[in-house]
BAFI-3210 file (N, C-alpha, C; in Angstrom, 3 decimals, decimal comma, padded with zeros to 6 digits):
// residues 257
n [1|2|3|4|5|6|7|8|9|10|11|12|13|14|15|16|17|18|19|20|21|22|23|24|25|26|27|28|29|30|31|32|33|34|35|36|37|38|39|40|41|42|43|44|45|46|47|48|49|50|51|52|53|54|55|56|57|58|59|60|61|62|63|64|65|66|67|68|69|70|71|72|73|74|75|76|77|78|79|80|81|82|83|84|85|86|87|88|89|90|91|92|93|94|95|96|97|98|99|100|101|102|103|104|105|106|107|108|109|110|111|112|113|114|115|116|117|118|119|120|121|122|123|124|125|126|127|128|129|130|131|132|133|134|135|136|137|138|139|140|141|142|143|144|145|146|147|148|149|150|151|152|153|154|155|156|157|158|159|160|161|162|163|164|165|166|167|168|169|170|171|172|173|174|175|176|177|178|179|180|181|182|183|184|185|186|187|188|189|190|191|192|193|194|195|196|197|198|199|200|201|202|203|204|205|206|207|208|209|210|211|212|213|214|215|216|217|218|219|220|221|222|223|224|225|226|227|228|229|230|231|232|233|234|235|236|237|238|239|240|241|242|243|244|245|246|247|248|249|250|251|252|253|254|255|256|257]
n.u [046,713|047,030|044,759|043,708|044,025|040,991|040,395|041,385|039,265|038,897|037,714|035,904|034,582|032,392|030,545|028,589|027,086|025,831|023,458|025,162|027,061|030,053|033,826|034,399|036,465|038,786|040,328|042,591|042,243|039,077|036,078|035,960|035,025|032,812|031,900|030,548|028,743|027,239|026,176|025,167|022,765|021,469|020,609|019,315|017,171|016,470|014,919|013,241|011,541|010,325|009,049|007,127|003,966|001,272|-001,012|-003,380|-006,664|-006,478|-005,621|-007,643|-009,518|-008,407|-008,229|-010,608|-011,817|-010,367|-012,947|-013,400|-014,449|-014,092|-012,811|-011,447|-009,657|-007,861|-004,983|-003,704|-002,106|-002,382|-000,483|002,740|004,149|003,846|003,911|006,104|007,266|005,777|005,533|003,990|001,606|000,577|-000,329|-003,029|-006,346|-008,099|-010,531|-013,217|-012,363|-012,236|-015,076|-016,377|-015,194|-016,547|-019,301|-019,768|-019,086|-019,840|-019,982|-018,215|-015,381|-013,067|-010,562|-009,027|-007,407|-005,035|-003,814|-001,538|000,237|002,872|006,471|007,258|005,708|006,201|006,902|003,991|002,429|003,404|003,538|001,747|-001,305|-000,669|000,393|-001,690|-003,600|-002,359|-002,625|-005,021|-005,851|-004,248|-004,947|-007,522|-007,101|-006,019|-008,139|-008,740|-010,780|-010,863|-011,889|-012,697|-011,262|-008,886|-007,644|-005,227|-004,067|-000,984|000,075|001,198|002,339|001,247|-001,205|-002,901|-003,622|-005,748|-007,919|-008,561|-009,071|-011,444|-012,848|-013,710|-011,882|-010,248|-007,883|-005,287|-003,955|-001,381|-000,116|002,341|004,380|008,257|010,608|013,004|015,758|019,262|019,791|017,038|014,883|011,769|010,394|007,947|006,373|004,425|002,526|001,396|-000,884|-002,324|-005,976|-005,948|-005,802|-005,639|-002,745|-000,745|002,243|005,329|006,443|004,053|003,265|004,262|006,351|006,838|008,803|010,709|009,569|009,824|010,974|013,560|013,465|012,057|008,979|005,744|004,060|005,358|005,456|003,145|002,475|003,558|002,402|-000,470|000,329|000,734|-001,251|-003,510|-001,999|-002,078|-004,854|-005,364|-003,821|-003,855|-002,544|000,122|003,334|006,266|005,345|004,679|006,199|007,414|007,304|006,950|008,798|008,814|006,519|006,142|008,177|007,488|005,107|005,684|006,003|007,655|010,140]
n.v [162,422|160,615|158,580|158,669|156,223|154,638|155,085|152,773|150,114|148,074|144,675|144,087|146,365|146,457|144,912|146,565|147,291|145,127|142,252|140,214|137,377|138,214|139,272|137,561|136,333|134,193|131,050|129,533|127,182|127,256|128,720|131,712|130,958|132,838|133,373|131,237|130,115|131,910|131,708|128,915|129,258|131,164|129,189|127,382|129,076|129,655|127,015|126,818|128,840|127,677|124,929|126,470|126,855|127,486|130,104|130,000|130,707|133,043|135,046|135,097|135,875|138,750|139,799|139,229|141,289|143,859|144,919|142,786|139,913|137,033|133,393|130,186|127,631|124,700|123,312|120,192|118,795|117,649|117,594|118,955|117,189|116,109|118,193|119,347|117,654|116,739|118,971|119,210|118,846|121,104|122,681|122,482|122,481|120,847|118,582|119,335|121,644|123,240|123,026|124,401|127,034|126,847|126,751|129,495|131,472|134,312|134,799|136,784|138,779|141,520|141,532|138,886|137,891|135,789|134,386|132,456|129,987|128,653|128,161|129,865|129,483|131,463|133,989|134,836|134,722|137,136|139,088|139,334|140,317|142,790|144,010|143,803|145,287|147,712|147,519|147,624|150,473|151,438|150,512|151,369|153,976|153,538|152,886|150,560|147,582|145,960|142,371|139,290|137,638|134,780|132,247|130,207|126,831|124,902|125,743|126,541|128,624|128,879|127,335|130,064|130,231|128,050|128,830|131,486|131,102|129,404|131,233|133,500|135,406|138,451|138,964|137,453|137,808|136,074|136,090|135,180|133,094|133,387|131,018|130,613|132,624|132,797|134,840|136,134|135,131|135,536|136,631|137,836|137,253|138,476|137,442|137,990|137,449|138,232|137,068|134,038|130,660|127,026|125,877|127,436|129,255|130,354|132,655|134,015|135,771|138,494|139,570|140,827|140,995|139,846|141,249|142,290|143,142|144,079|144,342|145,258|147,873|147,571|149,870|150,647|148,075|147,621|150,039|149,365|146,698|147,644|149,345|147,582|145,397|147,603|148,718|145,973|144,984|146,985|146,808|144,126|141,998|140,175|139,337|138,680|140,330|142,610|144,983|146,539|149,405|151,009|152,498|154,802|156,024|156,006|157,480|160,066|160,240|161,165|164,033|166,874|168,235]
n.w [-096,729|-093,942|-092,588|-089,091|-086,615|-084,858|-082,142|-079,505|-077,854|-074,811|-075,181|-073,652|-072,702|-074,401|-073,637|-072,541|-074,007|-074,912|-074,393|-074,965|-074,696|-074,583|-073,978|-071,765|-071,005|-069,562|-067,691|-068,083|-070,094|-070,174|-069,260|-066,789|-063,464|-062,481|-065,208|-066,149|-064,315|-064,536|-067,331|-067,022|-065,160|-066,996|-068,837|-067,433|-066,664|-069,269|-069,722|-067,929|-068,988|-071,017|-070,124|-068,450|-066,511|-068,364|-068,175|-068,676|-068,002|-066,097|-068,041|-069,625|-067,896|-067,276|-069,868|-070,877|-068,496|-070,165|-071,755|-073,408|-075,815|-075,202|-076,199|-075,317|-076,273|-077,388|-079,119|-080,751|-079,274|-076,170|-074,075|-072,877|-073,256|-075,981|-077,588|-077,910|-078,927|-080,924|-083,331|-085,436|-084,295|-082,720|-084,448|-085,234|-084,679|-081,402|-082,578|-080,569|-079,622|-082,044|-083,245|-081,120|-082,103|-084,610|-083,820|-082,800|-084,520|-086,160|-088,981|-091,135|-089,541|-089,268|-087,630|-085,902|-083,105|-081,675|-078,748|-077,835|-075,881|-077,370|-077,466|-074,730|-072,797|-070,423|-071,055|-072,253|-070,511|-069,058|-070,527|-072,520|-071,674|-071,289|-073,595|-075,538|-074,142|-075,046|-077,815|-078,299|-078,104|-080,124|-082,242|-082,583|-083,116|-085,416|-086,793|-086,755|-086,627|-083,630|-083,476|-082,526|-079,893|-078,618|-076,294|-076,599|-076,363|-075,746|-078,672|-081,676|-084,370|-086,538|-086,528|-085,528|-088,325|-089,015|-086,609|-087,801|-089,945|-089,495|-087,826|-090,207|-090,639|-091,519|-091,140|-088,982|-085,557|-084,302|-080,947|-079,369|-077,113|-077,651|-078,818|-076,420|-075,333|-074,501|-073,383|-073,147|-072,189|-071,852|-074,391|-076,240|-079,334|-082,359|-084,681|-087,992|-090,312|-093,477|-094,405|-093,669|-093,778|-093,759|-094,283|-094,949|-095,102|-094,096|-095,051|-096,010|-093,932|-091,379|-088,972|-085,392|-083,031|-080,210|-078,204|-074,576|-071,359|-071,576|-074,443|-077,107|-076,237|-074,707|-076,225|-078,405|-079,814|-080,146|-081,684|-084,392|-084,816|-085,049|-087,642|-089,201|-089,445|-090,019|-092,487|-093,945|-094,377|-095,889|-098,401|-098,864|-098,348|-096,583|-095,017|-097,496|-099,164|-098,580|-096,841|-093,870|-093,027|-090,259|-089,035|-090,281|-089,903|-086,874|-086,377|-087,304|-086,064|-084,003|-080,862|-081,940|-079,440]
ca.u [046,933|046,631|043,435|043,911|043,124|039,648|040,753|041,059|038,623|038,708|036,875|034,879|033,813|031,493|029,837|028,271|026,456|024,909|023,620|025,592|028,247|031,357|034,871|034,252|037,985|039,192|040,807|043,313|041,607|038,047|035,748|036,280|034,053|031,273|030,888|030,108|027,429|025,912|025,933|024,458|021,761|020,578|020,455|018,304|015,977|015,239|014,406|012,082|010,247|009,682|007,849|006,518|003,346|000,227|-002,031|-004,568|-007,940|-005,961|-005,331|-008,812|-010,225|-007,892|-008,527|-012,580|-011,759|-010,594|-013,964|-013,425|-014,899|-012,466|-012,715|-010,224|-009,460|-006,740|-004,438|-004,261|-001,119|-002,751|000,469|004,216|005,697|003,353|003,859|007,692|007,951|005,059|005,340|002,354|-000,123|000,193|-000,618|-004,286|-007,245|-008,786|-011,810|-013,822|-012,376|-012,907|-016,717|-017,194|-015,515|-017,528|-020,673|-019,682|-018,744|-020,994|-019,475|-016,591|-014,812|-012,248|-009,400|-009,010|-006,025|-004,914|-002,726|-000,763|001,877|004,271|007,312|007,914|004,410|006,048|006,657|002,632|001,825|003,999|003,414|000,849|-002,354|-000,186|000,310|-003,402|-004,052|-001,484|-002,985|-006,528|-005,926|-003,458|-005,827|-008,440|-005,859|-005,572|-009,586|-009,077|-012,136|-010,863|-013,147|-012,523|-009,817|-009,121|-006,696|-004,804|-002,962|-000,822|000,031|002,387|002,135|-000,002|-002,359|-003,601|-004,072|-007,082|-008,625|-008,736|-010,226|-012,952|-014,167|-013,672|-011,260|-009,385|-006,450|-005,169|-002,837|-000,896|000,720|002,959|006,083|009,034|011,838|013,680|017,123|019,976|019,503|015,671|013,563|010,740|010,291|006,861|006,259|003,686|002,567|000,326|-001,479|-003,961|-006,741|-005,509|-005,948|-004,862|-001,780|-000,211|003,814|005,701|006,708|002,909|003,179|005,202|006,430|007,277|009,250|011,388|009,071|010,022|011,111|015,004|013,459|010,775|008,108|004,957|003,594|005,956|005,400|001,672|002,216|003,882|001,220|-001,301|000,478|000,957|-002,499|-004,235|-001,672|-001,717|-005,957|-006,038|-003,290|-004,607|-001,177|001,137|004,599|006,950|004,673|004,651|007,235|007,282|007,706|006,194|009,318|008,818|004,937|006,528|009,025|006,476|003,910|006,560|006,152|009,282|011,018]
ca.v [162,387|159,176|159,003|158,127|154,828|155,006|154,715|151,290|149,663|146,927|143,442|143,562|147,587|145,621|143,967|147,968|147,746|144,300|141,547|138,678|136,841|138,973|139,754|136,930|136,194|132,988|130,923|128,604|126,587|127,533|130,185|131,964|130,746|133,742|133,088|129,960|129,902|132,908|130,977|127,939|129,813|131,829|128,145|127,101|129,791|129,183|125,649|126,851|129,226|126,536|123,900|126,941|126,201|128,413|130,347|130,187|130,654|134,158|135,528|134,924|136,787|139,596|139,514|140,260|142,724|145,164|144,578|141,544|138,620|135,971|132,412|129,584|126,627|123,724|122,295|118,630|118,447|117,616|117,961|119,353|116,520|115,709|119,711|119,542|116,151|117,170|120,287|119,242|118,534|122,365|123,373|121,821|122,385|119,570|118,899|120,089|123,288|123,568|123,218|125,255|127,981|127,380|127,663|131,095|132,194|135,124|135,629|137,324|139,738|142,264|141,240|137,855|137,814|134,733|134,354|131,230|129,677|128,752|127,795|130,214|130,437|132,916|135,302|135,187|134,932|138,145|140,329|139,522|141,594|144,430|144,143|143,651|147,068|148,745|147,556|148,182|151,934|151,580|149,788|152,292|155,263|153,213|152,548|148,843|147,046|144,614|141,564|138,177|136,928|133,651|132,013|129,262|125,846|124,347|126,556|126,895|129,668|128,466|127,292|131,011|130,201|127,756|130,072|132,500|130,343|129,029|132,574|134,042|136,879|139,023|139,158|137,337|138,461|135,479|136,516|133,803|132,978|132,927|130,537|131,319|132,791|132,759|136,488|136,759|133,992|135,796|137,158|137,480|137,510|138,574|136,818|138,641|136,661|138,197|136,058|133,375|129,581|126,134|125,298|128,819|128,971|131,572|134,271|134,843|136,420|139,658|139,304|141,949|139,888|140,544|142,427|141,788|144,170|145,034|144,492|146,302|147,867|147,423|150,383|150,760|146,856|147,731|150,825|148,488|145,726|148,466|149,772|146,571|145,225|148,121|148,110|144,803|144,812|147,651|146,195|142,659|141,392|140,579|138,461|139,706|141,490|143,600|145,761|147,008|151,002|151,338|153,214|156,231|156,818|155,894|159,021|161,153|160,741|161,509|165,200|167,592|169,146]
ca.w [-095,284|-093,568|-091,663|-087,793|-086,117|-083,806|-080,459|-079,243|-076,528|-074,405|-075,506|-072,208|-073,141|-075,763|-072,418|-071,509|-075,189|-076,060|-073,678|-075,886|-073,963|-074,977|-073,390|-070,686|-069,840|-069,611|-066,714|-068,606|-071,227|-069,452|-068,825|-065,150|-062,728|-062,713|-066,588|-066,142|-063,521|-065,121|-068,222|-066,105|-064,669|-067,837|-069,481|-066,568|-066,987|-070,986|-069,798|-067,028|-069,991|-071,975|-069,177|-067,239|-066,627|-069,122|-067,506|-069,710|-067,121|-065,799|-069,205|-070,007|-066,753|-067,475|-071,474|-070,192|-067,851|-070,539|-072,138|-074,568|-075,589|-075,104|-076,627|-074,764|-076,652|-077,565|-080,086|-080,599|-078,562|-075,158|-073,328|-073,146|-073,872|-077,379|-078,150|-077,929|-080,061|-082,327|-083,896|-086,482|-082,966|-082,426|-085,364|-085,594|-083,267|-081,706|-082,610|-079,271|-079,940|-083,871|-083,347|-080,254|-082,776|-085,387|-083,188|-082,352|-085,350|-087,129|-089,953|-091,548|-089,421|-089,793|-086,824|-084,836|-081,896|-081,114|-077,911|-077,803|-075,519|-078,039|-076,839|-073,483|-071,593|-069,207|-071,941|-072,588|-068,913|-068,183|-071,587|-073,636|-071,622|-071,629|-075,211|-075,806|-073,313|-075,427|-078,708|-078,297|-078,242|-081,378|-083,375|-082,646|-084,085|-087,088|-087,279|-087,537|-085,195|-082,407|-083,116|-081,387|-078,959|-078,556|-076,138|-077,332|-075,628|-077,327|-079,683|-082,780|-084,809|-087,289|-085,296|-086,022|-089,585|-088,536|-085,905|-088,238|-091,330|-088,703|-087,803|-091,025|-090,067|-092,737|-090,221|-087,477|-085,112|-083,371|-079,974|-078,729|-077,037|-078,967|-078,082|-075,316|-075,678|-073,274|-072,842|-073,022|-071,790|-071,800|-075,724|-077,031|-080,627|-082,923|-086,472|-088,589|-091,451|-094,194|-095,473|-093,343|-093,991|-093,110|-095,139|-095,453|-094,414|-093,077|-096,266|-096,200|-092,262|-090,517|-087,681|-084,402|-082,053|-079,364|-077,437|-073,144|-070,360|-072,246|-075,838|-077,636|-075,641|-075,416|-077,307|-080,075|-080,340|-080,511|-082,975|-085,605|-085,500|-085,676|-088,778|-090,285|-089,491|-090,970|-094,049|-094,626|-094,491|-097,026|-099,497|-098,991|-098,347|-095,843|-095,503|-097,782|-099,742|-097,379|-095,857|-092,515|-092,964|-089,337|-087,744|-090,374|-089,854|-085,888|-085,852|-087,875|-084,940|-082,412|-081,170|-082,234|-078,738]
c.u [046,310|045,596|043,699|043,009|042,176|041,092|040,570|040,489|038,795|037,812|035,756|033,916|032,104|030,216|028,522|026,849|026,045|024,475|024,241|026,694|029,552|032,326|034,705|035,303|037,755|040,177|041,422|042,936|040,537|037,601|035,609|034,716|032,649|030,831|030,018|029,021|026,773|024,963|024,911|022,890|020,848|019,691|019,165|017,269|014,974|014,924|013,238|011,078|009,888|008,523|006,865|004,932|002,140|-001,425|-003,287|-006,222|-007,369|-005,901|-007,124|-009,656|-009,774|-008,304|-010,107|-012,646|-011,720|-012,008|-014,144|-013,840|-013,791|-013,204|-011,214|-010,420|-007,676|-006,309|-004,840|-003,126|-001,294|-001,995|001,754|004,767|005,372|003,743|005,514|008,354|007,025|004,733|004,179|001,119|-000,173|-000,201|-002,215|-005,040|-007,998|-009,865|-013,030|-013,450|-012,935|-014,545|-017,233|-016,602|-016,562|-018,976|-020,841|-019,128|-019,894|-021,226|-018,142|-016,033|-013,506|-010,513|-010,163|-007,761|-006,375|-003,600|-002,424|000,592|003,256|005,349|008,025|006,512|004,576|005,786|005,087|002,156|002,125|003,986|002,497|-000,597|-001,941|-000,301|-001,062|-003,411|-003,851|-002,038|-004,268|-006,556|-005,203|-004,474|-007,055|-008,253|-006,223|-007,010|-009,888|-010,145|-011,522|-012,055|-012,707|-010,940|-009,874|-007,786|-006,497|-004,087|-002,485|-000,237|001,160|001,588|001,060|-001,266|-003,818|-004,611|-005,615|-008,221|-009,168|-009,495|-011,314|-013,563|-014,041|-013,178|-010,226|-008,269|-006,120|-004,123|-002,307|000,685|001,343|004,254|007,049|009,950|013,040|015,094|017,910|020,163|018,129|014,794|012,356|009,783|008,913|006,935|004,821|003,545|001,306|000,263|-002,642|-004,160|-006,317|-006,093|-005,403|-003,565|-000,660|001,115|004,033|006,261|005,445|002,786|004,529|004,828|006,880|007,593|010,237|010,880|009,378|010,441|012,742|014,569|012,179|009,548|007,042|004,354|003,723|005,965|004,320|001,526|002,631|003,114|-000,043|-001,311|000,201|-000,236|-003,574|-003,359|-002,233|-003,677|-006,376|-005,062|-003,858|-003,630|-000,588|002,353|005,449|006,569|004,287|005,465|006,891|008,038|007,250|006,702|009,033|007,592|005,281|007,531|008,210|005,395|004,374|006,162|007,636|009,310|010,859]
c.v [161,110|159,164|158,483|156,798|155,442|154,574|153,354|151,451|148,278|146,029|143,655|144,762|147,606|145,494|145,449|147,916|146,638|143,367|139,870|138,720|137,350|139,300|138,823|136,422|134,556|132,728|129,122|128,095|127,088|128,810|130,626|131,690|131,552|133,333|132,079|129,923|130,978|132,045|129,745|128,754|130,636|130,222|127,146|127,745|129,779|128,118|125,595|127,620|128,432|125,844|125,302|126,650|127,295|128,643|130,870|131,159|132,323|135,029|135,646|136,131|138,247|140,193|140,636|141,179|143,925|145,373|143,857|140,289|137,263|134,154|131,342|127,599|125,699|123,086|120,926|118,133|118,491|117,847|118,527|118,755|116,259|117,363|119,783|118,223|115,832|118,077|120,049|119,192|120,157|123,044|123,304|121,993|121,211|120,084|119,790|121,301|124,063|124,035|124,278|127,107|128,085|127,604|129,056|132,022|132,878|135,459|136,256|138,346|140,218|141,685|140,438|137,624|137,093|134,810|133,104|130,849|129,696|128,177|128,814|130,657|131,650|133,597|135,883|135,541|136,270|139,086|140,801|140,207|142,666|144,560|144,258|145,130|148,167|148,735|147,753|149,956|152,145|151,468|150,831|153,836|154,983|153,145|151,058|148,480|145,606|143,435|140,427|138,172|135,440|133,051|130,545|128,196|125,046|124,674|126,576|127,970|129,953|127,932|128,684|130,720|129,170|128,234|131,001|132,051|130,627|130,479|133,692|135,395|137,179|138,925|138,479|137,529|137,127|135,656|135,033|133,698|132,104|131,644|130,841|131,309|132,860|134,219|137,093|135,274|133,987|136,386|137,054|138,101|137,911|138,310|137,509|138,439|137,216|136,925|134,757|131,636|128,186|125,623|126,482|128,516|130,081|133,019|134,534|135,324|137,603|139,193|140,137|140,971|140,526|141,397|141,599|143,058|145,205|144,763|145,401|146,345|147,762|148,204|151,038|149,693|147,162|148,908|150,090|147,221|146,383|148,651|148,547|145,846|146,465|148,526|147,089|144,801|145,764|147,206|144,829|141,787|141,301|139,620|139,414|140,558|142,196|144,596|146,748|148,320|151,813|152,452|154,559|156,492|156,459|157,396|160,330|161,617|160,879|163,380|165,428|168,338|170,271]
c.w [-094,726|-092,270|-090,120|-087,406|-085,285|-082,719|-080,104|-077,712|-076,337|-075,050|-074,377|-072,469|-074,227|-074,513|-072,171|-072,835|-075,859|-074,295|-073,988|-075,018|-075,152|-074,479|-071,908|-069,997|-070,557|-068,632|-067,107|-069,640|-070,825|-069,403|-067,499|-064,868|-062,697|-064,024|-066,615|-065,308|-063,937|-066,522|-068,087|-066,084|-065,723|-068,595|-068,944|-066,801|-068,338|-070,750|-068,874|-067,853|-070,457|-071,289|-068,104|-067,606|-067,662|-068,196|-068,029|-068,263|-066,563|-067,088|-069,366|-069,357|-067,213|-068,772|-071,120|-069,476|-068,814|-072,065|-073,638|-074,301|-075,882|-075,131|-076,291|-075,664|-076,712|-079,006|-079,771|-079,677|-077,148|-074,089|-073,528|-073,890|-075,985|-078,152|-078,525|-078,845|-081,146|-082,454|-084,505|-085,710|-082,711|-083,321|-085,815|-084,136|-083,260|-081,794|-081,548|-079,636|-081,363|-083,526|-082,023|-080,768|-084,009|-084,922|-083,154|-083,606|-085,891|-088,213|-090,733|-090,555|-089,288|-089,414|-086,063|-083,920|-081,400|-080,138|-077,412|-077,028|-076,002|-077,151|-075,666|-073,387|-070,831|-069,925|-071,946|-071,051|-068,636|-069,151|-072,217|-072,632|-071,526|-072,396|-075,770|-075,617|-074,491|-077,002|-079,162|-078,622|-079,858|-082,672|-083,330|-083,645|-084,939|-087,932|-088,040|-086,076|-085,029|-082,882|-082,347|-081,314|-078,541|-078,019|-076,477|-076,725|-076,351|-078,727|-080,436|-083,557|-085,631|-087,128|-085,581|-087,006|-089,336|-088,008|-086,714|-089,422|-091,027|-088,437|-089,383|-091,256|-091,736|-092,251|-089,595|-086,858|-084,209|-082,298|-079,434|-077,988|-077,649|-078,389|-077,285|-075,373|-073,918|-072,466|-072,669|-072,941|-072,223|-072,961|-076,137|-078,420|-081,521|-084,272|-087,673|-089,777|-092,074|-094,579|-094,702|-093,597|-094,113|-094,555|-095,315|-094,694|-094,029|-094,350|-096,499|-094,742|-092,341|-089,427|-086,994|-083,537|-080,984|-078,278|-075,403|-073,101|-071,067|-073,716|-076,573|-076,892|-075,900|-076,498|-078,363|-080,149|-081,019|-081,656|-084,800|-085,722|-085,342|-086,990|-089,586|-090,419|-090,311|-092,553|-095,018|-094,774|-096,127|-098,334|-099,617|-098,697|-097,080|-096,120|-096,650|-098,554|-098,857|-096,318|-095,164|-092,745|-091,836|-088,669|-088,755|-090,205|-087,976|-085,324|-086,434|-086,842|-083,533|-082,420|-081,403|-080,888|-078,957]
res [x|x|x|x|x|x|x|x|x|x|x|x|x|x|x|x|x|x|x|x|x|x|x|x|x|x|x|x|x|x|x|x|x|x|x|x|x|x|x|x|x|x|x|x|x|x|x|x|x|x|x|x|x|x|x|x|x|x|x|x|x|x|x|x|x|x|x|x|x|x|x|x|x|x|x|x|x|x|x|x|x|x|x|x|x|x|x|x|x|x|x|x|x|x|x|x|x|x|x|x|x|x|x|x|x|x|x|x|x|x|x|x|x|x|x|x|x|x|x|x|x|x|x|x|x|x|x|x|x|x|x|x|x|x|x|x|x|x|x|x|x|x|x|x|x|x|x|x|x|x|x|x|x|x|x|x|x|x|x|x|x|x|x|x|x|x|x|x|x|x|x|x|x|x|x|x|x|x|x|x|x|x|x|x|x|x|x|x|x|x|x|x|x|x|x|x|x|x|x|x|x|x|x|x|x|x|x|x|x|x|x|x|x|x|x|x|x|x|x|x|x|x|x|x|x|x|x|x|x|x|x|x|x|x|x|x|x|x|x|x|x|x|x|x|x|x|x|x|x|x|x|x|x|x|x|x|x]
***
């Protein structure tokens, strides 16, 4: 017996179920006027995440409010324009900062969270102390110990991997913004490096990304870099030794209805 076709839907029906430019028409060769200035205007907006400005000194205040000690330093990329035409200046702390971590350093400890511009400040400006809020309690669940915070200017991802040498952290967690899409400007990401140290690439890190207002919230962002932070501390591993099995110990600690 010959199985029946699905039901056919419109191209535009697509539009109800992703936010990717889909079923937009067309107005001769061209896309109709609304696409186009929407298109415009989202294009505008990933270019205003990028230069917006980092509010480092706010983050900081906020950071200490929910009772942390918060460390504010700099890459070597003193401005936008050296950060956006040298990837390798964000990756290195300047000196001034290096030494006023290793002053403060005590020792080895467990977790270091680094929060870094990256390429969309807003994102960090407008996510990352929620994410913190939301991960302080997670990390407590899991019985991993919060130790330093440290905000970051300047910042590429790796960047972490230094930070985290200099205080001698088993972990570090780098919060950053991701690159700004034409549907999410505002994306913060998370990089999570055992053992961390300057030279390390990116198949030794996991990453939780996507997290903003229509993408992953904060505290199923914060239950999967809980999990994966206290995984990855007791295997010794992270990157791809490491797979992210967060959503079944995630639907396991859901109640049942």
């Amino acid at each position: 017996m010959k199985t029946p076709a699905p039901p056919s839907r419109p191209l535009e029906a697509l539009r109800e179920l992703t936010p990717a430019r889909v079923g937009l028409g067309r107005s001769g060769a061209s896309l109709p006027t609304d696409a186009l200035l929407a298109f415009t205007l989202d294009h505008a907006r990933a270019r205003d995440a990028v230069h917006a400005a980092f509010d480092a000194k706010r983050l900081v205040t906020e950071l200490a409010g929910l009772g942390l000690e918060v460390s504010e330093v700099s890459s070597q990329a003193h401005d936008r324009r050296d950060y956006l035409r040298r990837p390798d200046l964000g990756r290195m702390l300047d000196p001034d900062s290096r030494r006023a971590l290793e002053k403060r350093s005590g020792g080895a400890s467990e977790l270091v969270v680094v929060i870094g511009d990256g390429l969309s400040p807003a994102a960090v400006n407008g996510h990352a102390v929620e994410l913190v809020r939301h991960l302080l309690r997670r990390l407590r669940e899991a019985s991993v110990r919060f130790g330093d915070v440290v905000v970051a200017s300047g910042a590429r991802v790796a960047l972490g991997d230094e930070i985290g040498a200099v205080l001698g952290a088993r972990m570090v967690v780098m919060l950053i913004g991701e690159r700004p899409g034409l549907s999410a400007p505002d994306s913060l990401g998370a990089y999570l490096t055992f053992a961390p140290r300057i030279g390390l690439t990116d198949e030794k890190r996991n990453c939780v990304s996507n997290i903003h207002g229509a993408g992953l919230g904060y505290d199923e962002a914060a239950f999967k870099i809980a999990w994966l932070v206290r995984e990855g501390i007791a295997r010794q591993v992270t990157g791809v030794a490491l797979k992210d099995e967060s959503g079944t110990a995630l639907i396991a600690a859901k109640p049942v209805d």
